[in-house]
N, C-alpha and C positions, 0 to 999 in steps of 0.2 A: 629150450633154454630155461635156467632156473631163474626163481624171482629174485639169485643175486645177479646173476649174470643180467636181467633186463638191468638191475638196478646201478650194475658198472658199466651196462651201454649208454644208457640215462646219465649218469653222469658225464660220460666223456663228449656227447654231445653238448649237454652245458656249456661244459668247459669250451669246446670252441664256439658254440653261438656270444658265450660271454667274450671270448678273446677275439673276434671276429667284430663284435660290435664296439669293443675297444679300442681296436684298432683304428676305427674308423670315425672315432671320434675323438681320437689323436691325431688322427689326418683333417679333421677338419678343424679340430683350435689350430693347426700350424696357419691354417686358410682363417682364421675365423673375421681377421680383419675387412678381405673380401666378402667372407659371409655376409656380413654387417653391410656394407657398402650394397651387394645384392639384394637384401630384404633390404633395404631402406630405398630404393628404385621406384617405389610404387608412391612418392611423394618427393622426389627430390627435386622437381620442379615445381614446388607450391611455396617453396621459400621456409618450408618447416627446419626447425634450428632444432637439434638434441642434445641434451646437456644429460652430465653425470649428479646427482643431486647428493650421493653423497659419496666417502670415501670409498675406492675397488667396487664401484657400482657396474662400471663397463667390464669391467676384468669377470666380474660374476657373471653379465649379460652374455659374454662370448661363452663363458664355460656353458651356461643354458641353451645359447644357440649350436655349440662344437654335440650335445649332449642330443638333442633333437635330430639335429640333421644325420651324427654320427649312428644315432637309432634306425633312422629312416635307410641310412645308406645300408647297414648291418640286419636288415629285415629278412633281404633275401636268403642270406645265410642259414637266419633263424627257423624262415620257414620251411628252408631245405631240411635240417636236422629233426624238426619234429612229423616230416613227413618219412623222413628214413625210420625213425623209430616206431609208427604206428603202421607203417604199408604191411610189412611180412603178416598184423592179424586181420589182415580185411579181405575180401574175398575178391575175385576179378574184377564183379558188377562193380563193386563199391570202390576197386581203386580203378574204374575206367569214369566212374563221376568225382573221383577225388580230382583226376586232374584238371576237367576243366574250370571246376569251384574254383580252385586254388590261382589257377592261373587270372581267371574273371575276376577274384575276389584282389589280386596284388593291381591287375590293370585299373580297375574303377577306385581303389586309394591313390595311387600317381594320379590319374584322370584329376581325382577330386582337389588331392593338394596343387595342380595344374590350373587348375578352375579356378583356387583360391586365390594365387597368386598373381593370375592373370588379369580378373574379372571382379570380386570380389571385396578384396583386399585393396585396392585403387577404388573404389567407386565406393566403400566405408570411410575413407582417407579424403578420398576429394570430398566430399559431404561433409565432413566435420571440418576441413577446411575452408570450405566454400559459407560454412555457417558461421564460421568464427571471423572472417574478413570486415574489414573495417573499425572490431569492435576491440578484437585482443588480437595480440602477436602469438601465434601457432608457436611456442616453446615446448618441447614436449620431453620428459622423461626416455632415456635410452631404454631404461629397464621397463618400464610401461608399455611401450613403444612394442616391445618386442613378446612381451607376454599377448599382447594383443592379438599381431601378426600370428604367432605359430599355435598360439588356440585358437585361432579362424579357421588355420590353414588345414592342424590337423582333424578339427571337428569334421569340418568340410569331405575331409578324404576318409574319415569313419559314418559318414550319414550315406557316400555314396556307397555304401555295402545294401543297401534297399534290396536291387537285385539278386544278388548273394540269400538274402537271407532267405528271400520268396522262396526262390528255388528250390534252398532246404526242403521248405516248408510244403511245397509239392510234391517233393521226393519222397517223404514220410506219410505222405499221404494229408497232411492235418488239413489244406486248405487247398481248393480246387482252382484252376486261374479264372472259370464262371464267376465264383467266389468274390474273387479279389477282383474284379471287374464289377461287381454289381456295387460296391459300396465306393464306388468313385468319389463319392459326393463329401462322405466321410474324409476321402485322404487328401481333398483338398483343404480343409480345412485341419486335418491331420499335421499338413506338409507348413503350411504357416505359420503355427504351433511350434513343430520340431524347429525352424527357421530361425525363430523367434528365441528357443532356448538354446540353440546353438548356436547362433551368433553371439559376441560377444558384445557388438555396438548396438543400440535401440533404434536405428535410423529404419526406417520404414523399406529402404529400397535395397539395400543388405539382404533385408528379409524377404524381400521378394524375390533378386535375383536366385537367393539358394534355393527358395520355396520352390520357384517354375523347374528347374533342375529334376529335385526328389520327386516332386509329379510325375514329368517324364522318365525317371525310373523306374516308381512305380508302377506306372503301365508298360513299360517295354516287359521290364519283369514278368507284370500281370500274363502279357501275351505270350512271351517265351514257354511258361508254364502252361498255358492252354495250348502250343503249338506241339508240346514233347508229351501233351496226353495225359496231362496230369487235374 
């Protein structure tokens, strides 16, 4: 193929990862009032009250949450199309480790924004509520509320890419899993650190639940790459 023909394959994949993630975040403003109602679950029994503070506040809230979740749902699409266009130049080795990168790297981002949702995202929420009782009434911004939520969520499901990344990095040779195993010491205080700036709330137990997580990634990681000989 010539470099126009890649460059009219390239675009026709665009065009549907674009139209493909449009779609789906048209399907989800039609939802987005459940959306809402969903991501708001993780506190709807603390007696927290949401208000719109200023005018098309919610209306802008859903288009950000139809836009996110519409991305998330449209991912698969995306990452089909940029794997059709790069397999034909890789060689067997390299597309028999593409696939399970690929497939490992999409399960530990669901895993993660799962984590956040579940885990997470309720135990930041009871904390700020559990701290503010008696003193102030929990009123809280829809649009704050929600920027919160889905920077938690999706930090959460991009830190879990740890083992992802190792692997690469075994694969290429740069780092041995002896390696990554000997400077343990380092990645716990690494992993508190990373917890810390990826979190969005300061509460101490936020940052711990994510911390213990990336730990145990990074050692499953650590081993995985010592076990495949790397």
């Amino acid at each position: 193929m010539s470099i126009f023909d890649h460059l009219e394959e390239l675009r026709g994949r665009i065009f549907v990862s674009v139209l493909a993630v449009g779609a789906a975040i048209l399907g989800c403003f039609a939802f987005s009032k459940e959306l809402i109602k969903l991501l708001e679950a993780p506190v709807a029994t603390q007696g927290v009250r949401f208000l719109q503070l200023s005018p098309g506040e919610f209306f802008f809230t859903t288009i950000k949450v139809s836009g996110y979740c519409g991305l998330l749902l449209g991912s698969p699409v995306i990452i089909y199309e940029i794997i059709a266009f790069i397999i034909p130049g890789l060689t067997r080795d390299e597309r028999k480790f593409l696939g399970p990168i690929v497939l490992g790297s999409s399960v530990l981002f669901y895993a993660g924004i799962a984590f956040s949702y579940s885990v997470l995202t309720p135990a930041a929420l009871n904390f700020f509520v559990s701290y503010a009782e008696g003193a102030v009434e929990s009123i809280w911004s829809i649009d704050q509320y929600f920027e919160f939520v889905l920077v938690l969520m999706f930090s959460t499901g991009l830190s879990f890419q740890v083992p992802v990344i190792q692997l690469l990095l075994g694969q290429v040779g740069l780092v041995s899993g002896e390696q990554m195993l000997s400077i343990w010491r380092y990645v716990v205080v690494g992993a508190v650190v990373i917890a810390a700036v990826l979190t969005p709330s300061t509460d101490p137990l936020t940052q711990i639940l994510l911390a213990g997580p990336l730990l145990g990634l990074y050692l499953g990681g650590a081993w995985m790459v010592k076990l495949i000989g790397r």
